[in-house]
C-alpha positions as CSV (number, residue, x, y, z in Angstrom):
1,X,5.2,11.1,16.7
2,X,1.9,11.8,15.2
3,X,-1.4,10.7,16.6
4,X,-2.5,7.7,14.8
5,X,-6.1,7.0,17.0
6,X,-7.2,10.2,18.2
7,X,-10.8,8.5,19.5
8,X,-10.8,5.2,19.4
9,X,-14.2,4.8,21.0
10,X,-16.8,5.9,18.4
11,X,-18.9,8.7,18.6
12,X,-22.6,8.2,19.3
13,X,-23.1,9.4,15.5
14,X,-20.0,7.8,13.9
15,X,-21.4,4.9,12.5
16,X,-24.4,7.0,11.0
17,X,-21.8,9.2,9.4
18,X,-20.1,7.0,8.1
19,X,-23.4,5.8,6.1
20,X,-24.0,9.1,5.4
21,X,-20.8,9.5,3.8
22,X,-21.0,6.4,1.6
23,X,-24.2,7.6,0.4
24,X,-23.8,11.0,-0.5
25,X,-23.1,12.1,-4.1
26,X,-23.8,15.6,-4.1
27,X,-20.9,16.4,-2.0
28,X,-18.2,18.9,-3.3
29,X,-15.1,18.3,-1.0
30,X,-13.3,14.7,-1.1
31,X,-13.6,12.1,1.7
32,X,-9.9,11.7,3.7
33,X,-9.5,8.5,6.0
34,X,-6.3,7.7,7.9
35,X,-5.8,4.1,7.9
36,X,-3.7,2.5,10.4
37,X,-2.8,-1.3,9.1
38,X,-3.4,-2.9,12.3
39,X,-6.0,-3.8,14.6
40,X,-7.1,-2.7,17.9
41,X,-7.9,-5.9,19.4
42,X,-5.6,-7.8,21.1
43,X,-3.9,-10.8,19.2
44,X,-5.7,-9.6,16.1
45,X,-4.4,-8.5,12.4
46,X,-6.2,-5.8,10.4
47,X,-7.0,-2.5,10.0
48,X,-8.3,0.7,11.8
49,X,-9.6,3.5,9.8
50,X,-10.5,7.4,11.3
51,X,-12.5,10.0,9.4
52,X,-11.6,13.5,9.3
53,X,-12.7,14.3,12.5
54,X,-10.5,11.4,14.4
55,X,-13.4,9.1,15.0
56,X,-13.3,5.2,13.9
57,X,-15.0,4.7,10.7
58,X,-13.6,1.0,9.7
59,X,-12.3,-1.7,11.1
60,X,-10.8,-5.3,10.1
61,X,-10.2,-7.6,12.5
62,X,-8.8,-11.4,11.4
63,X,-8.7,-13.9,13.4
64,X,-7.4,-16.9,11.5
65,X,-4.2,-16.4,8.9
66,X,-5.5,-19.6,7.1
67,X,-9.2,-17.8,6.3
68,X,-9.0,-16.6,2.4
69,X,-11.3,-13.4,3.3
70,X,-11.3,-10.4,5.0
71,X,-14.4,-8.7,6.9
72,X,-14.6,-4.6,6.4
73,X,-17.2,-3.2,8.9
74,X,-18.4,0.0,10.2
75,X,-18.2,1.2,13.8
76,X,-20.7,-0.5,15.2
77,X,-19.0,-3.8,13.5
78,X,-21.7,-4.6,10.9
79,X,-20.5,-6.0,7.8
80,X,-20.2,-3.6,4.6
81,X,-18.1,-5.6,2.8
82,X,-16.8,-8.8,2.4
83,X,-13.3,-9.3,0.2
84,X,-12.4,-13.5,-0.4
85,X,-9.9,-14.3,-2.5
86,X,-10.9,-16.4,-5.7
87,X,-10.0,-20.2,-5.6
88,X,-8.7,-21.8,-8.7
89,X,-8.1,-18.9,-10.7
90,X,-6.7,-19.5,-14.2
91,X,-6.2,-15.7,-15.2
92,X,-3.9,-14.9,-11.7
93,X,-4.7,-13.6,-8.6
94,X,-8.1,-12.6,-7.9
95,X,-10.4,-11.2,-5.1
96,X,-13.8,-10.5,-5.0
97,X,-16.0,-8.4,-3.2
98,X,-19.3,-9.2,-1.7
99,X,-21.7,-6.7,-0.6
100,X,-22.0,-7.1,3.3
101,X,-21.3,-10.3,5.0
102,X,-23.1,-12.4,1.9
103,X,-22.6,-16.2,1.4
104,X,-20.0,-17.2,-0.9
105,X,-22.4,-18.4,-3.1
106,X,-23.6,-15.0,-4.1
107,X,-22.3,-13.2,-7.0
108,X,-20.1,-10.9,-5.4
109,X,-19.7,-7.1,-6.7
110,X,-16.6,-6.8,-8.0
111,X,-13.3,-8.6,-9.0
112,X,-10.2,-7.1,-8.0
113,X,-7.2,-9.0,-10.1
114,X,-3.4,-8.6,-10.2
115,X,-2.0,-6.9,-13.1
116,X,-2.8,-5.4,-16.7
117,X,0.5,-4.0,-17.7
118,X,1.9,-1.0,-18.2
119,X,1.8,1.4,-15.1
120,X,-1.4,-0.9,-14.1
121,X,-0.9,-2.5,-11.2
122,X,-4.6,-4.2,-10.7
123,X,-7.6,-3.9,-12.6
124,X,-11.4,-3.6,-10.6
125,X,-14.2,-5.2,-12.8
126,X,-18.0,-5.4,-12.1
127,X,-19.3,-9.3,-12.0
128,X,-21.9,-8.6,-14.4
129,X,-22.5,-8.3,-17.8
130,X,-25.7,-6.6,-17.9
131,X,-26.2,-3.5,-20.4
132,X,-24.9,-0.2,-18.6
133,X,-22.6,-2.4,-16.1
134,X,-20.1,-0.3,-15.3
135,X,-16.6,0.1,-16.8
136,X,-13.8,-1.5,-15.2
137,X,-11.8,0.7,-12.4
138,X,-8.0,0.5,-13.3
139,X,-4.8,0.9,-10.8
140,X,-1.6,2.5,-11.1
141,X,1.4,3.1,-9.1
142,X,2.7,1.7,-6.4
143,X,0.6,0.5,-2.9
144,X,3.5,-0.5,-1.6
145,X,4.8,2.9,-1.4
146,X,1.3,3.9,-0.6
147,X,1.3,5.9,-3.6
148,X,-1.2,4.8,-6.5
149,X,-4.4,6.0,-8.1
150,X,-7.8,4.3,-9.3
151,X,-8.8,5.4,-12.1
152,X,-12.9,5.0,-13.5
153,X,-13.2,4.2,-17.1
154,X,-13.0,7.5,-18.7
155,X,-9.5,8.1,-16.9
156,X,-11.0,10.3,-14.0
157,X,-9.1,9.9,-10.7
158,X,-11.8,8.1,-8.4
159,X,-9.5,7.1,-5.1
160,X,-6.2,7.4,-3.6
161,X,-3.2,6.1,-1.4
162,X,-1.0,8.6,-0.1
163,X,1.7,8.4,2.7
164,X,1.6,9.8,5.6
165,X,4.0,11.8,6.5
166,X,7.0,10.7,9.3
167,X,4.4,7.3,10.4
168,X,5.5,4.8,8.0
169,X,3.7,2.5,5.2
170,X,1.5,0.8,8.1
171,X,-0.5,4.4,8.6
172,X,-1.6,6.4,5.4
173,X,-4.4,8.3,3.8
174,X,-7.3,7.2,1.5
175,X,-9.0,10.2,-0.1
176,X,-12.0,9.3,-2.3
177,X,-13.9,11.8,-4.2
178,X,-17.4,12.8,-4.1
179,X,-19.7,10.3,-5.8
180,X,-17.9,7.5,-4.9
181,X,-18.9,5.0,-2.4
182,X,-16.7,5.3,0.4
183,X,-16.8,1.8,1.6
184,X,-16.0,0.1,-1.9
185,X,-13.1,2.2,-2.4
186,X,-11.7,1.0,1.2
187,X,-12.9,-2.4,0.2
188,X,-10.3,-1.9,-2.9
189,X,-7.9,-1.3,-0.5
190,X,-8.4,-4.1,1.4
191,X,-8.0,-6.4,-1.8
192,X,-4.8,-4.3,-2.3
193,X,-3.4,-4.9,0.9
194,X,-4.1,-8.6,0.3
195,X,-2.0,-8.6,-3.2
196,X,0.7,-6.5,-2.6
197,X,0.7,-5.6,1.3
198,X,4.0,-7.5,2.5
199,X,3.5,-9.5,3.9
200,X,-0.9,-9.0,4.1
201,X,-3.4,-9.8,6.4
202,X,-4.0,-13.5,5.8
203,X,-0.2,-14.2,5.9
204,X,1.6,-13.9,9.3
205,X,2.4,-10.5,10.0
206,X,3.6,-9.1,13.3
207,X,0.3,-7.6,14.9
């Protein structure tokens, strides 16, 4: 069987590559993470993520089932950010995401909601209306087969799910290309997971 966790422990310099990583957009190559939907802590749901070189660049780790948000953080467990699902929504299921670990009561980043027809399976909106916002991230295929694209508005592939091969649906790869922030598109997954993961992380799942 394939090694899902080759180093576990993080390097000395993980968390700072990881950073790095998010915040470079001159790079030419795309960004691969393996993500492993499940945590390492005991009694724990979530996620484990490792960079190209086997070391732990993300991690989720929930607690409670009945909590309506999800906690991505870096190595060093510091809060990048924070996807809560969207109470009393009229227009379907929603969740947002909040840069770091940010109250509720601040406007969150982005709105990831169910839906939009066609191949679309979800659509990612900015939560802001201010002049050069940016235009809303659309995504197609299937996450459930760990195969679907997101898409920026002028129809460039952004971000992807892809199996991995001979693991399962629980371990697969996320390769995001250059320019994009690293964290937000693992945050998208997150929000994914929660929509269409069966069951997710917030509904009782064997850990």
């Amino acid at each position: 069987m394939a090694k899902v966790h080759p180093n576990v422990v993080p390097s000395p310099a993980a968390a700072e590559r990881v950073a790095a990583a998010a915040a470079d957009e001159a790079g030419e190559e795309p960004t691969t993470l393996t993500v492993w939907r499940k945590s390492l802590l005991f009694n724990c749901k979530g996620f484990t993520v490792f960079d190209a070189k086997g070391d732990l660049a993300y991690r989720v780790d929930t607690y409670d089932d009945a909590e309506a948000e999800v906690v991505l953080m870096d190595p060093a467990g510091r809060a990048a950010f924070t996807v809560r699902r969207k109470r009393l929504s009229l227009s379907g299921e929603q969740w947002l995401i909040h840069a770091g670990g940010e109250d509720e009561a601040r406007r969150p980043l982005y709105a990831v909601k169910r839906g939009g027809g066609g191949k679309t399976m979800a659509r990612v909106a900015p939560c802001t209306t201010a002049a050069g916002a940016a235009a809303p991230f659309v995504v197609e295929g299937s996450y459930g087969r760990r195969r679907c694209v997101v898409y920026d508005g002028e129809r460039r592939a952004v971000a992807e799910v892809q199996p991995k091969e001979a693991v399962g649906t629980d371990v697969f790869r996320l390769v995001v290309q250059p320019g994009v922030d690293v964290s937000l598109a693992m945050a998208v997954v997150v929000a994914l997971d929660q929509m269409f993961g069966r069951p997710s992380l917030l509904r009782s799942w064997s850990s």
